[in-house]
PDB file of N, CA, C and O in Angstrom, chain B, residues numbered from 101:
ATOM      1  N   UNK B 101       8.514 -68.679 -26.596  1.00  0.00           N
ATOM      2  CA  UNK B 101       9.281 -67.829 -27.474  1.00  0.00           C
ATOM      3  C   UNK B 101       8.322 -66.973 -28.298  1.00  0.00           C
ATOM      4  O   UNK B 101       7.555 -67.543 -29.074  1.00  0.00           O
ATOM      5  N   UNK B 102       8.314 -65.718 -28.189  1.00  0.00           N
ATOM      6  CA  UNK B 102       7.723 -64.677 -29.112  1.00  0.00           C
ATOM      7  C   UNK B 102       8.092 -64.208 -30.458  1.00  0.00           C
ATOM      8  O   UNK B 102       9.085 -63.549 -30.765  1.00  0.00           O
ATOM      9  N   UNK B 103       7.141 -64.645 -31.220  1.00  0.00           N
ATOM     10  CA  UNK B 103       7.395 -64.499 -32.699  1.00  0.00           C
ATOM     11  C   UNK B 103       7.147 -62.972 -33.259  1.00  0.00           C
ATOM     12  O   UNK B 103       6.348 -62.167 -32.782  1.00  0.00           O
ATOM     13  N   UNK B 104       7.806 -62.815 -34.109  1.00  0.00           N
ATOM     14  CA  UNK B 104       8.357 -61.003 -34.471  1.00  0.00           C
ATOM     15  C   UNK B 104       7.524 -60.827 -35.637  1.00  0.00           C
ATOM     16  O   UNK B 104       7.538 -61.596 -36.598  1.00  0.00           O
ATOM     17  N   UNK B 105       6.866 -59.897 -35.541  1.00  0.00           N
ATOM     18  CA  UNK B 105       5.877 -59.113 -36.335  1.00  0.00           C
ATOM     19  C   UNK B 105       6.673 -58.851 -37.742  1.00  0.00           C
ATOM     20  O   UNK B 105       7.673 -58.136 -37.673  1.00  0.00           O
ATOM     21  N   UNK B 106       6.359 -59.292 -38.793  1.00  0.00           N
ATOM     22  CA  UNK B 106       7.033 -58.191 -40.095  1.00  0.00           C
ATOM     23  C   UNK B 106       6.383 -56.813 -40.278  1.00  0.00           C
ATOM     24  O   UNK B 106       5.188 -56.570 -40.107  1.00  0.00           O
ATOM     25  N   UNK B 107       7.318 -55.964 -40.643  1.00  0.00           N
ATOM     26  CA  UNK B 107       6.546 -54.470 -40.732  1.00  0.00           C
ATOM     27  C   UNK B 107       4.999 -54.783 -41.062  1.00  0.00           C
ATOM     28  O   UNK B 107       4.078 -54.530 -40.286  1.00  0.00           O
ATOM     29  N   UNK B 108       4.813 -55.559 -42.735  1.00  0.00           N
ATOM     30  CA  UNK B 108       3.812 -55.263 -43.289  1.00  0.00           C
ATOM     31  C   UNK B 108       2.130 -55.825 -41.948  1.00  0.00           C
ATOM     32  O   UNK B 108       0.972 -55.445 -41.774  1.00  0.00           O
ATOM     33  N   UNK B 109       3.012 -56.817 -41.393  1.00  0.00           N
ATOM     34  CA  UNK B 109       1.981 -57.338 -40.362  1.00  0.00           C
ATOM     35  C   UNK B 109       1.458 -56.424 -39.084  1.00  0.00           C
ATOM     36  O   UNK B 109       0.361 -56.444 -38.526  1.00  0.00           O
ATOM     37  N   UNK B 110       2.577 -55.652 -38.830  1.00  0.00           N
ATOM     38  CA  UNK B 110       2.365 -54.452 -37.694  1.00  0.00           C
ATOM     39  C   UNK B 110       1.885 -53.496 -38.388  1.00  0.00           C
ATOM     40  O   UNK B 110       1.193 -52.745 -37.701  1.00  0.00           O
ATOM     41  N   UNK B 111       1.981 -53.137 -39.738  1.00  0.00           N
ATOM     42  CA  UNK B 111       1.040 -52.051 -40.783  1.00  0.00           C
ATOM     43  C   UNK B 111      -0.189 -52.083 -40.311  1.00  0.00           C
ATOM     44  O   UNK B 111      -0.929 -51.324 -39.686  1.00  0.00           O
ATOM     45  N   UNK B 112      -0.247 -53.574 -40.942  1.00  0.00           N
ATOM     46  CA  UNK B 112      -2.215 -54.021 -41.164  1.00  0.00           C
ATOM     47  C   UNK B 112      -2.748 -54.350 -39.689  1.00  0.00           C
ATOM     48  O   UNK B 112      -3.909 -54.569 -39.340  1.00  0.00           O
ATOM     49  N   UNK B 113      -1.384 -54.320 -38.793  1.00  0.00           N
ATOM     50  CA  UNK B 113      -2.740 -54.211 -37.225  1.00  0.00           C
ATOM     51  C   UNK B 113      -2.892 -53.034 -36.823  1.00  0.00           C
ATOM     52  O   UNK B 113      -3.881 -52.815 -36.124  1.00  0.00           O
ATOM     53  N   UNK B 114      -1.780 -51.698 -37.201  1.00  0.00           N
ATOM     54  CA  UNK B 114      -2.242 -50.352 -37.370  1.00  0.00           C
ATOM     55  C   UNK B 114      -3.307 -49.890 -37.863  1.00  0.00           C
ATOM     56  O   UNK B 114      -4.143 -49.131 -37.372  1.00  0.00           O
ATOM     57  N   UNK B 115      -3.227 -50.529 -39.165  1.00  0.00           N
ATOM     58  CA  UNK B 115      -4.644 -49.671 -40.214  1.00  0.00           C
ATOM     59  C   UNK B 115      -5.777 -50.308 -39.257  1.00  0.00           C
ATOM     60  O   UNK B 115      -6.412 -49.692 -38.401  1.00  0.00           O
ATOM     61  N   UNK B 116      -5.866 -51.364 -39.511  1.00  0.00           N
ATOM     62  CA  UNK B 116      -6.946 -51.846 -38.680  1.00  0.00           C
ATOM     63  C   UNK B 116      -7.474 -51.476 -37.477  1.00  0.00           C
ATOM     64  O   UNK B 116      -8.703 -51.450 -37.416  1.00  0.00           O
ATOM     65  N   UNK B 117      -6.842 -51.183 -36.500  1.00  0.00           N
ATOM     66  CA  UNK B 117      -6.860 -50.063 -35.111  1.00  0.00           C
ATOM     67  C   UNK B 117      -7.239 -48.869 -35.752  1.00  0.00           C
ATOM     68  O   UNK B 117      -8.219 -48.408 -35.169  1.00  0.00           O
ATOM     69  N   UNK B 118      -6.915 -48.227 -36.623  1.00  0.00           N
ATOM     70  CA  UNK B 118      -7.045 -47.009 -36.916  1.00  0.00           C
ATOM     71  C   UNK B 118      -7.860 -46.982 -37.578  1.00  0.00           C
ATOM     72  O   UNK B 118      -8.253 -45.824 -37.715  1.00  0.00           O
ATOM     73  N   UNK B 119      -8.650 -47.990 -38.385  1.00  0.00           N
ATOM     74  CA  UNK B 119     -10.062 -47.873 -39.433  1.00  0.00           C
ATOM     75  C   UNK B 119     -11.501 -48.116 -38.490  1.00  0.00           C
ATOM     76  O   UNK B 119     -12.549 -47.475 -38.571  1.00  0.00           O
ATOM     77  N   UNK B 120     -11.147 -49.355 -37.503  1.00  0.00           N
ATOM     78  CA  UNK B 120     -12.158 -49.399 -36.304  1.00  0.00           C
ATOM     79  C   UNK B 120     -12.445 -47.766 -35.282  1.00  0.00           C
ATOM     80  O   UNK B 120     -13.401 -47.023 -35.063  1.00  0.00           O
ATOM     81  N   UNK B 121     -10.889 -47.837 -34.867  1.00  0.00           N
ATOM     82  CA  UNK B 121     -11.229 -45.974 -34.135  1.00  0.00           C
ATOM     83  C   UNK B 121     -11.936 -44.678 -35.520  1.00  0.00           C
ATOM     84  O   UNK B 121     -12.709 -43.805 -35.123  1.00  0.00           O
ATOM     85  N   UNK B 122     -11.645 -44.723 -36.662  1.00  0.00           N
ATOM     86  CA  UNK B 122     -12.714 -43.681 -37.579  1.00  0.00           C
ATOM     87  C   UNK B 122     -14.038 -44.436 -37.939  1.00  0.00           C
ATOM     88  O   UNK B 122     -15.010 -43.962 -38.528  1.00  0.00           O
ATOM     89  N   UNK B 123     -13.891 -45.588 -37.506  1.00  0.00           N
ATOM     90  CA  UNK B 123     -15.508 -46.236 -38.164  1.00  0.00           C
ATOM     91  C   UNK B 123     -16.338 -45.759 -37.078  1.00  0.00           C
ATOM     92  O   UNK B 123     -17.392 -45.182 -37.348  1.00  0.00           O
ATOM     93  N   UNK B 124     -15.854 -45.997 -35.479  1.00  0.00           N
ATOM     94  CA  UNK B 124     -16.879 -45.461 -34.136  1.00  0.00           C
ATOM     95  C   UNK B 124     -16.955 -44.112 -34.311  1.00  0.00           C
ATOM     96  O   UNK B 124     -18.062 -43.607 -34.124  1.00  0.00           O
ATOM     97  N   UNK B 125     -15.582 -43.039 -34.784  1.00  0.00           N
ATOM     98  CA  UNK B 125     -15.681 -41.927 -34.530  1.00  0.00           C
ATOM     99  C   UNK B 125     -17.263 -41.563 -35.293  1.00  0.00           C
ATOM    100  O   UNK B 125     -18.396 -41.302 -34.888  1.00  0.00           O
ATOM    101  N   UNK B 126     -16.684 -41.697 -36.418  1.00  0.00           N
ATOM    102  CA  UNK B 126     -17.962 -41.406 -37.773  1.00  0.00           C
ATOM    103  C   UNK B 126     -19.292 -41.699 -37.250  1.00  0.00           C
ATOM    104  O   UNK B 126     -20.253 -40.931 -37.310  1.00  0.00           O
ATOM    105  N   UNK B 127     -19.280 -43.003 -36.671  1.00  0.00           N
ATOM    106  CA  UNK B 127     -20.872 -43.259 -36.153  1.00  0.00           C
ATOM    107  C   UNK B 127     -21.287 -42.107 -34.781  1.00  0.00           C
ATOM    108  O   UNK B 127     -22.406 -41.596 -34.830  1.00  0.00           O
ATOM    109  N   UNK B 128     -20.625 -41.848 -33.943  1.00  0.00           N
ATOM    110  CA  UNK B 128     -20.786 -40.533 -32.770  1.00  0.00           C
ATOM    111  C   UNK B 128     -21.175 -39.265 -33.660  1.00  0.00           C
ATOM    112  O   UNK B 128     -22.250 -38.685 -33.506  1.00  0.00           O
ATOM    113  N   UNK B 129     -20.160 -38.854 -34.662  1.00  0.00           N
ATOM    114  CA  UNK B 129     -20.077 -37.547 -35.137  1.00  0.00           C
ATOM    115  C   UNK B 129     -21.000 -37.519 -36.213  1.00  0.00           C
ATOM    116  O   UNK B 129     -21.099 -36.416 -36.751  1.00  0.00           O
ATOM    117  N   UNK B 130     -22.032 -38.857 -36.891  1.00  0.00           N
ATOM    118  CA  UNK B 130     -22.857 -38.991 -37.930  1.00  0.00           C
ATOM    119  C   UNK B 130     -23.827 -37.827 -38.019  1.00  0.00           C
ATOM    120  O   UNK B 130     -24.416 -37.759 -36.940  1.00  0.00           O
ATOM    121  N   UNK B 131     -24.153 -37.083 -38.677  1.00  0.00           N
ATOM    122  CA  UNK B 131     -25.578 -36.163 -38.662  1.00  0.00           C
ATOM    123  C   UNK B 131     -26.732 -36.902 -38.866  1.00  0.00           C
ATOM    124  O   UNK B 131     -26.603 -38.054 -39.281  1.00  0.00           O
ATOM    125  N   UNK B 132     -27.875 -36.439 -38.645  1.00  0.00           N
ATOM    126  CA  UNK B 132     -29.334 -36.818 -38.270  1.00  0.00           C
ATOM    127  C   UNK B 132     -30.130 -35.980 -39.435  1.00  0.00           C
ATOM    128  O   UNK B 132     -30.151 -34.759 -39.587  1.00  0.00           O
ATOM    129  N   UNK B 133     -30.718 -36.899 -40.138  1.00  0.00           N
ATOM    130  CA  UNK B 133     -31.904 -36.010 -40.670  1.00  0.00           C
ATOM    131  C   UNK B 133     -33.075 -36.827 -40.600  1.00  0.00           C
ATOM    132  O   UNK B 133     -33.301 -37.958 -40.171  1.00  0.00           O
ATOM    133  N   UNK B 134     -33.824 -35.837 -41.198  1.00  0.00           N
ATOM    134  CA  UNK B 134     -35.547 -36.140 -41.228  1.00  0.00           C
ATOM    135  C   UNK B 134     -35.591 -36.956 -41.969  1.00  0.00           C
ATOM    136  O   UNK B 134     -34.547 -36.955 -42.621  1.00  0.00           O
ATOM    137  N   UNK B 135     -36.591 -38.102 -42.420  1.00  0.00           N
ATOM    138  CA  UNK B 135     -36.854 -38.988 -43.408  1.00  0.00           C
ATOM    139  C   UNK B 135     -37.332 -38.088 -44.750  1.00  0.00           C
ATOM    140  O   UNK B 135     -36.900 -38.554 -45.805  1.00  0.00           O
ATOM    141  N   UNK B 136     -38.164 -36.858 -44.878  1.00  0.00           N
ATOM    142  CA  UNK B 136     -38.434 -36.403 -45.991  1.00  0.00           C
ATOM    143  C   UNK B 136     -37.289 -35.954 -46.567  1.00  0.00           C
ATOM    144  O   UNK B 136     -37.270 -35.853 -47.794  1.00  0.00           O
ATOM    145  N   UNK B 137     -36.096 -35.592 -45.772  1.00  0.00           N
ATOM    146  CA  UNK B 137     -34.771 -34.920 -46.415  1.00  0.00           C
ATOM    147  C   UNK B 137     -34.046 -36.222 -46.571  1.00  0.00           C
ATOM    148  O   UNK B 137     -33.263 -36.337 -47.513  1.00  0.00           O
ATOM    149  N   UNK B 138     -34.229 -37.191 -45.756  1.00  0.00           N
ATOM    150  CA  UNK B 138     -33.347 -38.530 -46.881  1.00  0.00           C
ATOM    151  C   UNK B 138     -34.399 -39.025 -48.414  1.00  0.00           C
ATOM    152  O   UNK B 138     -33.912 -39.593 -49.392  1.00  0.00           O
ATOM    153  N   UNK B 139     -35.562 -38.722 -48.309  1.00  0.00           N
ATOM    154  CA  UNK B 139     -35.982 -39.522 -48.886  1.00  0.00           C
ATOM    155  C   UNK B 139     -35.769 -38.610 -50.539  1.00  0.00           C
ATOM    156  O   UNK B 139     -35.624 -39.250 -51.581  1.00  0.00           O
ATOM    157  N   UNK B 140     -35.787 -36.860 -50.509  1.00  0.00           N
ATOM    158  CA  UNK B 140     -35.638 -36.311 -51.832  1.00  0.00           C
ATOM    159  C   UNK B 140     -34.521 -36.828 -52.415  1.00  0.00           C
ATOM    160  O   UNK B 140     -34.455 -36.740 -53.641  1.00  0.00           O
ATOM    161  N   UNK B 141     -33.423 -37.465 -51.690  1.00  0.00           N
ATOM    162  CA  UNK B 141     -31.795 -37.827 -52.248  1.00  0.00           C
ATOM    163  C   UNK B 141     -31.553 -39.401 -52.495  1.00  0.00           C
ATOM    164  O   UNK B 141     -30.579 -39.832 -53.112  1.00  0.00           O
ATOM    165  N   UNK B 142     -32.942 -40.500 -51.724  1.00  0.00           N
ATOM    166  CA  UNK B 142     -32.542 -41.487 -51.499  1.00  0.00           C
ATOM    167  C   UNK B 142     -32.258 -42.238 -52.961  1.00  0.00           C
ATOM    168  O   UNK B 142     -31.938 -43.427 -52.970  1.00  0.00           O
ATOM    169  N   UNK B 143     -32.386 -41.529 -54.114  1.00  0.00           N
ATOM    170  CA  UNK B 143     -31.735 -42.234 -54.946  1.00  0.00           C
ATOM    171  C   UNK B 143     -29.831 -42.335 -55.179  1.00  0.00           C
ATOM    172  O   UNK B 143     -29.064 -43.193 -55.617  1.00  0.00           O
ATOM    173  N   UNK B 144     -29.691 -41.032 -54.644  1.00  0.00           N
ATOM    174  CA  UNK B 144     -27.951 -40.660 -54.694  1.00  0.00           C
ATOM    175  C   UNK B 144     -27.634 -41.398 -53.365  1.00  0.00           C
ATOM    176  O   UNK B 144     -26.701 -42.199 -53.413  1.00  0.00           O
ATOM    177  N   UNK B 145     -28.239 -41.248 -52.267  1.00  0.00           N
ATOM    178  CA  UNK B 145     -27.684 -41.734 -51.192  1.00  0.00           C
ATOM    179  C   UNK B 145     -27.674 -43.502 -50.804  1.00  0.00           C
ATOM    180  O   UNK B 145     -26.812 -44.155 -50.216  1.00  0.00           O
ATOM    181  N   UNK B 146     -28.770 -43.860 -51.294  1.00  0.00           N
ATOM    182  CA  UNK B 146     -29.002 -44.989 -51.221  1.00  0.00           C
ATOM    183  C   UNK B 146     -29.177 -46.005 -52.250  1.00  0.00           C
ATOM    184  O   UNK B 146     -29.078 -47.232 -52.234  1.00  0.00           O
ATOM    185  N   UNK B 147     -29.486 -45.090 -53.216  1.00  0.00           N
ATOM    186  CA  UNK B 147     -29.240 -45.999 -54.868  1.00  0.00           C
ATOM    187  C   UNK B 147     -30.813 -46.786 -54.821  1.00  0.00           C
ATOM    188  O   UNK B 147     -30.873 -47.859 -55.422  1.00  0.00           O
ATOM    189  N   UNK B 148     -31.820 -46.388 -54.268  1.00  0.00           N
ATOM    190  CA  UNK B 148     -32.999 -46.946 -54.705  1.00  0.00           C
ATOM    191  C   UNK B 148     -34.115 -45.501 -55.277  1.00  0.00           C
ATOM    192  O   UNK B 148     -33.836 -44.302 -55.252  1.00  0.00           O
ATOM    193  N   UNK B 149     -35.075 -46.001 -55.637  1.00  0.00           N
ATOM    194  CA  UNK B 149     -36.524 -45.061 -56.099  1.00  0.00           C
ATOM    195  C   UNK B 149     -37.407 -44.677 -54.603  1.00  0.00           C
ATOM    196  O   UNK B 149     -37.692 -45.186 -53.519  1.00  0.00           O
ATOM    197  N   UNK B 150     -37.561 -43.690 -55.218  1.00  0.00           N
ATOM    198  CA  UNK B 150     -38.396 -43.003 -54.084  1.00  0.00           C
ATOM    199  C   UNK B 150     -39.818 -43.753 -53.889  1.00  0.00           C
ATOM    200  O   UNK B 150     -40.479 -43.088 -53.091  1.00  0.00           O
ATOM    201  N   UNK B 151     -40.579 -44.974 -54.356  1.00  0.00           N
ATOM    202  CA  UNK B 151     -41.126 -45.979 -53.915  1.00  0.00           C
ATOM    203  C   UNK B 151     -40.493 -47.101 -53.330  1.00  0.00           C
ATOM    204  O   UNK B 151     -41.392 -47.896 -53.056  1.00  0.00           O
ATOM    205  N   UNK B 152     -39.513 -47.511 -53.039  1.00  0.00           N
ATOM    206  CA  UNK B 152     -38.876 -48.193 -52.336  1.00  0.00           C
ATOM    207  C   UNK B 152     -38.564 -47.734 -50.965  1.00  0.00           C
ATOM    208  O   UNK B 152     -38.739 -48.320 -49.897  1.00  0.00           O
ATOM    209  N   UNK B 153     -37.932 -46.248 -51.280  1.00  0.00           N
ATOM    210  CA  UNK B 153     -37.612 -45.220 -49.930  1.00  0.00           C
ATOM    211  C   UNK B 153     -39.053 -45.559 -48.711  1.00  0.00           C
ATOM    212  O   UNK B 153     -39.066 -45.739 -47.493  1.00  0.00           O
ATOM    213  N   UNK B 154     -40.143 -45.527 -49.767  1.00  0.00           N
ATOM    214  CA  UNK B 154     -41.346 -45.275 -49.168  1.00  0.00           C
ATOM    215  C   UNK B 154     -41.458 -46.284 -48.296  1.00  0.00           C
ATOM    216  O   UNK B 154     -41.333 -46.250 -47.071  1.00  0.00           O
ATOM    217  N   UNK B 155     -41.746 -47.355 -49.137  1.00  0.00           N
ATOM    218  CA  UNK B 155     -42.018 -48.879 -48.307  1.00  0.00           C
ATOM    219  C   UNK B 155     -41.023 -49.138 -47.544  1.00  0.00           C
ATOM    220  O   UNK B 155     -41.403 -49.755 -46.548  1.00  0.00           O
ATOM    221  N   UNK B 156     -39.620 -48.895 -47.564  1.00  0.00           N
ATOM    222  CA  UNK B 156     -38.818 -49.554 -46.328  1.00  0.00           C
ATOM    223  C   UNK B 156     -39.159 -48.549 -45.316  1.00  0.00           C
ATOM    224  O   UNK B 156     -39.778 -48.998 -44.351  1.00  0.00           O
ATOM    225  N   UNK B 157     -38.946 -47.518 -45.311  1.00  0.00           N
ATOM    226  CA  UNK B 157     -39.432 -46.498 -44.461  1.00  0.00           C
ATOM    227  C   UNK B 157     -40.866 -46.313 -43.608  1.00  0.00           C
ATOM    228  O   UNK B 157     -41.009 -45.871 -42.468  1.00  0.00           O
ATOM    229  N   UNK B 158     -41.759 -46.747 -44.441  1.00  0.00           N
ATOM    230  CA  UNK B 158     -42.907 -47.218 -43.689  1.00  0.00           C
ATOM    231  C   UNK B 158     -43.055 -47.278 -42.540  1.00  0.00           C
ATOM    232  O   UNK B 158     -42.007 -47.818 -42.185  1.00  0.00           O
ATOM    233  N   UNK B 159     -43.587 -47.118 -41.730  1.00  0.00           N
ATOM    234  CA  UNK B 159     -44.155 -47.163 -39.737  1.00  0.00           C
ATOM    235  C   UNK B 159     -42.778 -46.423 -39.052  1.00  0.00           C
ATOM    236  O   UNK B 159     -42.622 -46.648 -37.852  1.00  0.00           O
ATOM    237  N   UNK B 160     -41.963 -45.723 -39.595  1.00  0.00           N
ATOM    238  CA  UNK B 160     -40.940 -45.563 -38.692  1.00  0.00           C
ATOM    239  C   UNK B 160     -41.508 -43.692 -38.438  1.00  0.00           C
ATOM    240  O   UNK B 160     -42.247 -43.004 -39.142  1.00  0.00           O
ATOM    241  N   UNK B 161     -40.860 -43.399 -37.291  1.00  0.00           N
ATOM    242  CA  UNK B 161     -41.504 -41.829 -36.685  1.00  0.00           C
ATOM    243  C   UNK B 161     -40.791 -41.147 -38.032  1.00  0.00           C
ATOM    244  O   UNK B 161     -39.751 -41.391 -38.643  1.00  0.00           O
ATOM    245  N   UNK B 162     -42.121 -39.936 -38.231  1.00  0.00           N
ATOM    246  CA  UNK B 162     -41.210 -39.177 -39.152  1.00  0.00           C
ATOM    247  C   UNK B 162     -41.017 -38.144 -38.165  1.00  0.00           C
ATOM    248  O   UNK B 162     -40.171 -37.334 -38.543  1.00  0.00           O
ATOM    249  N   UNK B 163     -41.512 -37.886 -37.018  1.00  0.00           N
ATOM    250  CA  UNK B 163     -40.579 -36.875 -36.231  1.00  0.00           C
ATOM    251  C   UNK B 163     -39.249 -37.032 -35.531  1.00  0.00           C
ATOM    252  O   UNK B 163     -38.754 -36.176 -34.797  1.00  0.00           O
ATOM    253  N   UNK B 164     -38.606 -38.449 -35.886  1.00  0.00           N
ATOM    254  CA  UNK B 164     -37.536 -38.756 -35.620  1.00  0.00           C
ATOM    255  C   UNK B 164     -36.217 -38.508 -36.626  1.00  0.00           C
ATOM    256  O   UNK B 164     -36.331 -38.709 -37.835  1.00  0.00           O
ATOM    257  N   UNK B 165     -35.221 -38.151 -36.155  1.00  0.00           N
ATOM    258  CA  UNK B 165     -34.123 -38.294 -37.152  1.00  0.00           C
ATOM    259  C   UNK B 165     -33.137 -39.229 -36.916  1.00  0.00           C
ATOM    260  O   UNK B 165     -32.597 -39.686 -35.909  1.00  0.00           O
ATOM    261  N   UNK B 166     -33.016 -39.444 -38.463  1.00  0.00           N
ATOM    262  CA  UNK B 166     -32.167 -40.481 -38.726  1.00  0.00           C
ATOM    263  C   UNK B 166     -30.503 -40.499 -39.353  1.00  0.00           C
ATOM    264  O   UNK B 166     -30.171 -39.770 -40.288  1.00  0.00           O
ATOM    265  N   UNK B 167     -29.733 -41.272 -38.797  1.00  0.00           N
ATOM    266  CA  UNK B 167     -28.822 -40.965 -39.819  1.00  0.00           C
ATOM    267  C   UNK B 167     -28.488 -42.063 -40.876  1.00  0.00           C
ATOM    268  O   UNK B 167     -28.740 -43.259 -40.724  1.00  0.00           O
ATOM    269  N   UNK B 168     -27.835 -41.458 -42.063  1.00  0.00           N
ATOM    270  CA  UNK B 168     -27.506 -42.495 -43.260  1.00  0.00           C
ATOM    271  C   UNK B 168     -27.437 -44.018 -43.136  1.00  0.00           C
ATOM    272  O   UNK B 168     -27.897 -44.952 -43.793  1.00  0.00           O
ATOM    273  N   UNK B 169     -26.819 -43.925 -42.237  1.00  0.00           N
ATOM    274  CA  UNK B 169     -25.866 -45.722 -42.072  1.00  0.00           C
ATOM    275  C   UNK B 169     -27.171 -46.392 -41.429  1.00  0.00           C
ATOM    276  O   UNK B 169     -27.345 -47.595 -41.623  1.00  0.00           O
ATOM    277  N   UNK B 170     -28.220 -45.566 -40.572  1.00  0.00           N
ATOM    278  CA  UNK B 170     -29.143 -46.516 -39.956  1.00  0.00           C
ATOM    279  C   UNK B 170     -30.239 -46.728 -41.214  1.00  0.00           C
ATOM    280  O   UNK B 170     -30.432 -47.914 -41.481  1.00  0.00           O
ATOM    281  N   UNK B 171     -31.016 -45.717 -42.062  1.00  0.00           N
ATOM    282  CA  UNK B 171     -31.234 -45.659 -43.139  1.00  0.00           C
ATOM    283  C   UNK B 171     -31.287 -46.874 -44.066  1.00  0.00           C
ATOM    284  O   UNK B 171     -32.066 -47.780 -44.362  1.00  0.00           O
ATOM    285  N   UNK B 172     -29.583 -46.261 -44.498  1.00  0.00           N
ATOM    286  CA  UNK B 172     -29.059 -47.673 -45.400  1.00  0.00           C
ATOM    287  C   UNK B 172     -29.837 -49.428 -44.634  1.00  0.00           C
ATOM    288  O   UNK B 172     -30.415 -50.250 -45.345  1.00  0.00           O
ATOM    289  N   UNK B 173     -29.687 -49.544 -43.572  1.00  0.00           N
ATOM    290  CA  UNK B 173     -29.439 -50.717 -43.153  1.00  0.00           C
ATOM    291  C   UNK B 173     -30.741 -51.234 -43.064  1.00  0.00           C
ATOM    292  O   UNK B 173     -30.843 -52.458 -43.137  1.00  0.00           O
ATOM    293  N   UNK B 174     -32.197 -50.273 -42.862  1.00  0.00           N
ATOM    294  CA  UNK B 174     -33.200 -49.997 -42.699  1.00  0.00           C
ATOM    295  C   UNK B 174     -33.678 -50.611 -44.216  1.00  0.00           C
ATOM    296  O   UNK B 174     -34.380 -51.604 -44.408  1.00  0.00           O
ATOM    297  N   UNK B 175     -33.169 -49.845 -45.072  1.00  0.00           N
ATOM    298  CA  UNK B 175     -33.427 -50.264 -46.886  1.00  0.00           C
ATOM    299  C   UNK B 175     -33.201 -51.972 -46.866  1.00  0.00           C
ATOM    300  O   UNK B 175     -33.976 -52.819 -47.308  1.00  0.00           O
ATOM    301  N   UNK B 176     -32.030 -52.156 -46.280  1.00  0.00           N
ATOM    302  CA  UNK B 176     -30.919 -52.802 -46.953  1.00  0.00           C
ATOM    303  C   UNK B 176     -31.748 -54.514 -46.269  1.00  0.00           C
ATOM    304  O   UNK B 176     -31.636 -55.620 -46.797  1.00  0.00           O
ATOM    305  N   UNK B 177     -32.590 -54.138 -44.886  1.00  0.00           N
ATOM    306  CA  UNK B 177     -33.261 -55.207 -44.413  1.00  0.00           C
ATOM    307  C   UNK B 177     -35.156 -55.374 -45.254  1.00  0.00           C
ATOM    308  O   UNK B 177     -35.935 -56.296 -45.496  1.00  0.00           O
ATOM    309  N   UNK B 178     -35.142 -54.635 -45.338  1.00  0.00           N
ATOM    310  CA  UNK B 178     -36.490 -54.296 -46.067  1.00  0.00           C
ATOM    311  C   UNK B 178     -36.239 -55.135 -47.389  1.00  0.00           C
ATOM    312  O   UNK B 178     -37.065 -55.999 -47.683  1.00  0.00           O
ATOM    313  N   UNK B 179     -35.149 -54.921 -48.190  1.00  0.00           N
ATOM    314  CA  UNK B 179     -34.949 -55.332 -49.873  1.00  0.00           C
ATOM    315  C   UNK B 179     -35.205 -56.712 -49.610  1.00  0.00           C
ATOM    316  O   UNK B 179     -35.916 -57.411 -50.332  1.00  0.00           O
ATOM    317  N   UNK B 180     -34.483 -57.203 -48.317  1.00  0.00           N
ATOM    318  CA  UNK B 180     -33.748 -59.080 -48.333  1.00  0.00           C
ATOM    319  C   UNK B 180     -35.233 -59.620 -47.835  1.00  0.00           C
ATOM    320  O   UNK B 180     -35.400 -60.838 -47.762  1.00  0.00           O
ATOM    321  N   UNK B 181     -36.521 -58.540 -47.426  1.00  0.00           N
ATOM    322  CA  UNK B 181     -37.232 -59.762 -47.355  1.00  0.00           C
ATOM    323  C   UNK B 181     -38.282 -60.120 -47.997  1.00  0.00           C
ATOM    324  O   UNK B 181     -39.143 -59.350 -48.422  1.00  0.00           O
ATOM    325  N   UNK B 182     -38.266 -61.797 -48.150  1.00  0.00           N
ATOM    326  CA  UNK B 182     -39.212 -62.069 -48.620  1.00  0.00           C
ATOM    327  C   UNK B 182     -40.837 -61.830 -48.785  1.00  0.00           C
ATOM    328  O   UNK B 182     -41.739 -61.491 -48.018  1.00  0.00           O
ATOM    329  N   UNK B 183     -40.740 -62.210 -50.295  1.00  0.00           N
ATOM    330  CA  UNK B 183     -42.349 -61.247 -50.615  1.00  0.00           C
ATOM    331  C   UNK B 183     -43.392 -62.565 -50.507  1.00  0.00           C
ATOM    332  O   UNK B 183     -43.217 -63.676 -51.009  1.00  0.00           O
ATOM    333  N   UNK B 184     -44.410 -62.152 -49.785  1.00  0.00           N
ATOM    334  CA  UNK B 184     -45.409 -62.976 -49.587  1.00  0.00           C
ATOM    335  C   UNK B 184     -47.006 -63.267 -50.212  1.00  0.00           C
ATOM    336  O   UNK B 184     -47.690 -64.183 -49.755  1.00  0.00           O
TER     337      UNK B 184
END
């Protein structure tokens, strides 16, 4: 026997379908920049100092571009590790 969805339950498997399909879109359609053009903003964009920008950023190509979300995640693994 098949149990019946309440609206609010068929809502939230909508939104949810529909927040996963704009979360992939966003990552395809993301723009790319240079590390020197994230790094003049990385206090607005990323909420750290432009010595932090530095050190997580460290060894990565600066003739490569990057976008935000890889960035962020780039910072965001750099902060969590331990100092030796």
């Amino acid at each position: 026997m098949a149990t019946k969805k309440t609206t609010a339950e068929t809502a939230t498997a909508e939104a949810t379908e529909t927040s996963t399909a704009t979360a992939s879109t966003k990552t395809k359609a993301e723009k790319t920049f240079t590390l020197t053009a994230l790094q003049k903003h990385c206090h607005e964009l990323f909420g750290v100092p432009t010595v932090v920008f530095a050190g997580a950023t460290a060894g990565l190509d600066t003739d490569k571009k990057y976008t935000v979300s890889e960035v962020k995640d780039i910072i965001t693994t750099w902060c969590k590790k331990e100092v030796k």
